[in-house]
C-alpha positions as a printed Julia matrix, in Angstrom:
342×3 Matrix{Float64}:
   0.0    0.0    0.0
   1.55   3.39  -1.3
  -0.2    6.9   -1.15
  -1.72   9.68  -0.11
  -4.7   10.84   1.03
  -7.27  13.82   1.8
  -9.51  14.15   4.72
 -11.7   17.55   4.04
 -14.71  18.69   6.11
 -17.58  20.74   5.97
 -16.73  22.87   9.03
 -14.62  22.89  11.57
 -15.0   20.11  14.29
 -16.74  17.58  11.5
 -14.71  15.21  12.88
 -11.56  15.55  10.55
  -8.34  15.29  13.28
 -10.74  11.92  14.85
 -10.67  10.07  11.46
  -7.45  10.68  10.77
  -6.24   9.41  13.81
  -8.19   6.38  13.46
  -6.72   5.37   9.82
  -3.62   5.99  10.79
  -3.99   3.98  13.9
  -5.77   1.04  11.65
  -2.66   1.69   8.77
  -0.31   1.23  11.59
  -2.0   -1.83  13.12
  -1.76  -3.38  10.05
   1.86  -2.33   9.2
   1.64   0.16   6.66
   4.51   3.06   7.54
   1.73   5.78   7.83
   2.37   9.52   8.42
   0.02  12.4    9.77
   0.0   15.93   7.98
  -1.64  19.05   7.91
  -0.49  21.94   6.23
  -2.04  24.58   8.02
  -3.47  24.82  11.77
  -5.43  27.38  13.48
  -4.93  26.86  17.36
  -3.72  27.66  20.35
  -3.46  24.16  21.73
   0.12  23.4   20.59
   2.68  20.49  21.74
   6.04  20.93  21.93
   8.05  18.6   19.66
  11.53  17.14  20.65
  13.4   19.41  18.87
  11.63  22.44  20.73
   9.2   23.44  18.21
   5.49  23.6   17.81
   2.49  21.44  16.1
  -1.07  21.86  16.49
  -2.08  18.96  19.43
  -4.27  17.22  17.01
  -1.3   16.31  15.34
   0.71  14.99  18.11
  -2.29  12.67  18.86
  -2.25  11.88  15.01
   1.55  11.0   15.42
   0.88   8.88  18.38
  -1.68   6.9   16.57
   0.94   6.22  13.92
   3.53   5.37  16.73
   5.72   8.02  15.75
   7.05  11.07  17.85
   5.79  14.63  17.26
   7.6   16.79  14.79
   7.32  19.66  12.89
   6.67  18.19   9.64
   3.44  16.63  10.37
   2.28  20.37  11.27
   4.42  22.85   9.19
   2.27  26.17   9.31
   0.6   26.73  12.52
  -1.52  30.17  13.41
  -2.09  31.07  16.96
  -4.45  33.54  17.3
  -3.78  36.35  19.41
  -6.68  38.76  18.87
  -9.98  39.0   16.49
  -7.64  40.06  13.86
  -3.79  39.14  14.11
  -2.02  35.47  14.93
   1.45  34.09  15.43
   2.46  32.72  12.8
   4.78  29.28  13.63
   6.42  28.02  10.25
   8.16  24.64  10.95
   7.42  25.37  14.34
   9.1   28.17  15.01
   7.17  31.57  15.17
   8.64  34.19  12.83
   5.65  36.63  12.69
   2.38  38.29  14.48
  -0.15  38.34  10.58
  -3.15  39.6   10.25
  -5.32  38.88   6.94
  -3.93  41.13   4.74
   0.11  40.14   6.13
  -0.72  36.66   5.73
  -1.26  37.13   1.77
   2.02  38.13   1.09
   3.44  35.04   3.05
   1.38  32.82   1.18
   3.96  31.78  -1.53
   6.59  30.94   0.44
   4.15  28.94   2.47
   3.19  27.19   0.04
   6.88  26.3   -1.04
   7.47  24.84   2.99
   4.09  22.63   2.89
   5.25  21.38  -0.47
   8.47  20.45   0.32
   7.39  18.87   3.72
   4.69  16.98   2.38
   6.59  15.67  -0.69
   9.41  14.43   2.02
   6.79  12.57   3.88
   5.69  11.04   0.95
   8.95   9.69   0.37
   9.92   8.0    3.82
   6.54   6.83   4.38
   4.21   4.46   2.19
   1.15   6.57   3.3
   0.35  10.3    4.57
  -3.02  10.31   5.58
  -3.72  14.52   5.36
  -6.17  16.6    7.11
  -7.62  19.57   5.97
  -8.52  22.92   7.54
 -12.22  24.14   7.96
 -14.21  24.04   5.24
 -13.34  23.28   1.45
 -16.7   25.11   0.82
 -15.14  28.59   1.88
 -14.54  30.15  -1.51
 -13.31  33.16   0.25
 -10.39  31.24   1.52
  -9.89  29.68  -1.85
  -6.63  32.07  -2.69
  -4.59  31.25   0.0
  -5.52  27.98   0.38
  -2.68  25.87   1.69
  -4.72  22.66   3.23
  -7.4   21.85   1.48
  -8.66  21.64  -2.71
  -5.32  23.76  -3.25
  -3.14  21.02  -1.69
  -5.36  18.69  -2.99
  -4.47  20.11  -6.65
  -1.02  20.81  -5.97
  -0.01  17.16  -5.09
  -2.36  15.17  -6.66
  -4.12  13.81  -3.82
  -7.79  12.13  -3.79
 -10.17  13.73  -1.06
 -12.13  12.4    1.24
 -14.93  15.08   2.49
 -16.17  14.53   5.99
 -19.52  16.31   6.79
 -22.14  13.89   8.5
 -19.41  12.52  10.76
 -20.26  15.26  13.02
 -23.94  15.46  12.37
 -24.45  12.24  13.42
 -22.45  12.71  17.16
 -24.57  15.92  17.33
 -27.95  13.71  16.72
 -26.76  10.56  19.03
 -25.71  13.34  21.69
 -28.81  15.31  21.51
 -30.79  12.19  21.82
 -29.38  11.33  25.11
 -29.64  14.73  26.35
 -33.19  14.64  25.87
 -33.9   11.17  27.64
 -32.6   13.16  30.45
 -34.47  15.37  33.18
 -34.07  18.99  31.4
 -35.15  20.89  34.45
 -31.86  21.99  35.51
 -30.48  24.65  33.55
 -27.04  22.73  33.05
 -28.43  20.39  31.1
 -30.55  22.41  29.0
 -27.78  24.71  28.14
 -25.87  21.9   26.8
 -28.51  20.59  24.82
 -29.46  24.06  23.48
 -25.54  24.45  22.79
 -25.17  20.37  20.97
 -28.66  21.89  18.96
 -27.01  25.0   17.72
 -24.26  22.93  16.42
 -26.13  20.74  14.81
 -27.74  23.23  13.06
 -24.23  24.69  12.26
 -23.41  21.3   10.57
 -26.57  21.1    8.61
 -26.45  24.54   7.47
 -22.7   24.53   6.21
 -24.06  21.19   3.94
 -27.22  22.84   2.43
 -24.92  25.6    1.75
 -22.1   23.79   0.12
 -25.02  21.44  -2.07
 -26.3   24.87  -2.83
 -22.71  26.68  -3.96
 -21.44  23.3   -5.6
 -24.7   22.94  -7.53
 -25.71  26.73  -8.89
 -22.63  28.98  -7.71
 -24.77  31.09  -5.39
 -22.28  31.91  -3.07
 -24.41  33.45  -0.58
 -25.68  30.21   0.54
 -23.21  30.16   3.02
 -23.92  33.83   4.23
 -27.63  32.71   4.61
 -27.19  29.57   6.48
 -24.82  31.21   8.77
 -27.27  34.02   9.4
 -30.32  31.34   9.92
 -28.12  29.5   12.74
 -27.78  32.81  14.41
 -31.27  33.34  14.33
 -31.39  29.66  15.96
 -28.8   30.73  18.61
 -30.41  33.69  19.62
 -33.67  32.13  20.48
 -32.29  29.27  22.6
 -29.47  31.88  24.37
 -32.61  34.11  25.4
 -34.39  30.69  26.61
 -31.55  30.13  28.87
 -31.11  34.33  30.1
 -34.49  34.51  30.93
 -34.95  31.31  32.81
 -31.19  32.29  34.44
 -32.48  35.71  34.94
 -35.39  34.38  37.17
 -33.04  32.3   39.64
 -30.92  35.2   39.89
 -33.78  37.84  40.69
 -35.68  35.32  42.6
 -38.57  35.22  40.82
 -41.9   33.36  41.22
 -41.54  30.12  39.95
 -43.85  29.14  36.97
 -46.73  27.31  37.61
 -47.15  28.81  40.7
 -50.0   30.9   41.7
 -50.06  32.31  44.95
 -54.03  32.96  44.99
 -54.76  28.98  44.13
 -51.71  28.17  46.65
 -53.59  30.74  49.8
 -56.78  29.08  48.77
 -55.65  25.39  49.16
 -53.79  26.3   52.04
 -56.74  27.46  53.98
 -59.14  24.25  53.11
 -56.79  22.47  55.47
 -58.38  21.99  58.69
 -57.33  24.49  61.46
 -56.12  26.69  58.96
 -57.45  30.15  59.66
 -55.65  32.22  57.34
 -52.63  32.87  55.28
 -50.53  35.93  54.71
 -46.9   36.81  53.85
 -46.98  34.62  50.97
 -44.24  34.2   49.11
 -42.92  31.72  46.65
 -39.4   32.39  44.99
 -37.3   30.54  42.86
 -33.8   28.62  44.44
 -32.68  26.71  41.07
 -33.78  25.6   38.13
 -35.94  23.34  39.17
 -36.37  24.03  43.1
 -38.99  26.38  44.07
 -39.43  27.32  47.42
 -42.13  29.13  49.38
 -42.97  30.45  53.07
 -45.97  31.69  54.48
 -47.5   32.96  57.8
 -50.09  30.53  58.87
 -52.68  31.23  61.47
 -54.17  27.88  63.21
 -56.65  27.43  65.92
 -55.35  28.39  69.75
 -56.06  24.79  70.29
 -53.49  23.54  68.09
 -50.86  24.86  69.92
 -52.09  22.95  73.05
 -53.1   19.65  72.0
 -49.41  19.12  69.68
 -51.94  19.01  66.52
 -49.14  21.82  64.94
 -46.5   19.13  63.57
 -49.18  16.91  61.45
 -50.62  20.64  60.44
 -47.4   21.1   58.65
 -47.32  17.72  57.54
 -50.27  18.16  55.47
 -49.62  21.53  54.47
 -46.38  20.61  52.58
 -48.43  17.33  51.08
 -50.65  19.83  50.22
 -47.98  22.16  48.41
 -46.34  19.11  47.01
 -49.19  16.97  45.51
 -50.75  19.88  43.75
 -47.93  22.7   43.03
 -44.84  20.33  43.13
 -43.21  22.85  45.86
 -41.49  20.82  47.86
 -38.74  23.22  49.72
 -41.29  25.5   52.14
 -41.2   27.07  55.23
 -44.72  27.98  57.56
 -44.44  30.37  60.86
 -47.56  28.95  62.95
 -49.05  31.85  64.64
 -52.55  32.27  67.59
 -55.27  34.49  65.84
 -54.37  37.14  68.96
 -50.66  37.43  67.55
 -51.94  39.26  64.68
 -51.94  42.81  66.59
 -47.81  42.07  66.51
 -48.03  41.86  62.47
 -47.56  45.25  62.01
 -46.27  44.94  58.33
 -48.41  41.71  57.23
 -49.5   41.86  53.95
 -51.69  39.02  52.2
């Protein structure tokens, strides 16, 4: 077995630096002298190679899955962004510039010349290089100084391999757990709303590359991305205003405090109700407390602990409340209520 091959995705986190850790694991199993590469990385989880330079740490776990050490020719450009608009650039894993867009054009030739010559090497000592490509092919912006994916592709000769409903399907199997699961807590509904939203990520960068690929309209991709933002807005405000409740203490949904005063006082010995309040610990947890005024003769005959039993039965078989707290008062201890309120 001699060659080389391709692994492209449709977006970032498709599950490109996985599969190519897995063939070269299964090349290796089986004997083949296999190789990881990728031309280009943007990250700023590095390893440090023996010889003191740097490779993206996708690559090191590539390299380990081949049985080989890290080096810098598995990884020879590496970006590590340093703000929204400029990166370190690390050429053969040394850093020998801070780029921003417009910077990194004019490197782009001699770039090209050091993942050419690295790759071609590779392809020499080894019987297979099993390459992985950077974001998305499907970003025709990109195209020009494309150094890891159709333009390597062309430039050596390689067959591709495009990887797109690798990571749809992880996204489906997780979201499918997730919501077996209780959803109450706000946790777990945040990470299902955030495993939704990039799901719909995935699905919209595939419509969008069918779409470019099939009638050139390159605002596909512009349109998708704007859809999933749409997407991501609605389930972030979900999560703020259910957040936003806990944090202001807020009455709990589901909870009216008229219905709750009027079940509360068709309890036996139950005189009346006031200070009523019902708040919100966690997602979740409500909790209420309430003044409760009870017959003088409850206080004398010990019928005040199975009062409170059936109070919180009460509270918990018809408004699921089961964190409350009752202050048993004598009718004649209203004239110390000076700021009751109903």
């Amino acid at each position: 077995m001699k060659g080389a091959l391709l692994v492209a995705g449709c977006t970032s986190d498709a599950g490109k630096s996985v599969l190519v850790a897995g063939l070269c694991r299964l090349l290796a199993r089986r004997g083949v002298s296999v190789a990881p590469f990728k031309a280009q990385n943007m990250s700023n989880n590095s390893v440090v190679t023996l010889d003191g330079g740097e490779i993206g740490r996708a690559q090191a776990l590539q390299a380990a899955a081949c049985g080989l050490e890290p080096s810098v020719r598995f990884n020879p450009v590496l970006l590590k962004p340093g703000s929204d608009r400029r990166s370190q650039l690390v050429v053969r894993g040394q850093a020998v510039a801070t780029v921003g867009a417009a910077d990194y054009i004019a490197h782009r030739e001699s770039l090209r010349t050091v993942v050419a010559d690295e790759l071609a090497s590779l392809r020499a000592e080894f019987d297979v290089v099993i390459c992985e490509g950077a974001g998305s092919p499907a970003e025709i912006n990109l195209r020009a100084t494309d150094l890891a994916n159709m333009g390597l592709a062309r430039a050596a000769g390689l067959p591709v391999l495009v990887v797109a409903l690798v990571g749809c399907v992880v996204n489906v199997a997780a979201a499918w757990l997730i919501a077996r699961a209780s959803r109450a807590s706000l946790n777990v509904e945040g990470a299902y709303q955030h495993i939704l939203t990039d799901l719909y990520g995935f699905i919209g960068t595939v419509i969008a590359a069918v779409v470019i690929m099939t009638t050139g309209w390159s605002k596909a991709d512009s349109v998708a991305s704007l859809i999933v933002v749409v997407l991501m807005i609605y389930a972030a405000w979900g999560l703020l205003r259910e957040s936003g409740k806990i944090l202001l203490e807020g009455a709990p949904g589901g909870v009216d405090l008229a219905q709750v005063r009027a079940h509360l006082l068709g309890v036996d010995h139950i005189r009346d109700v006031h200070d009523l309040h019902a708040w919100t610990i966690t997602s979740g947890m409500p909790a209420l407390s309430a003044h409760v005024v009870v017959d003088d003769d409850c206080f004398l005959d010990g019928h005040t602990p199975r009062l409170l039993d059936e109070l919180q039965d009460c509270l918990g078989g018809h408004f699921d409340v089961e964190h409350s707290t009752f202050q048993f008062e004598q009718a004649s201890h209203a004239e110390h209520e000076h700021g009751a309120h109903g």
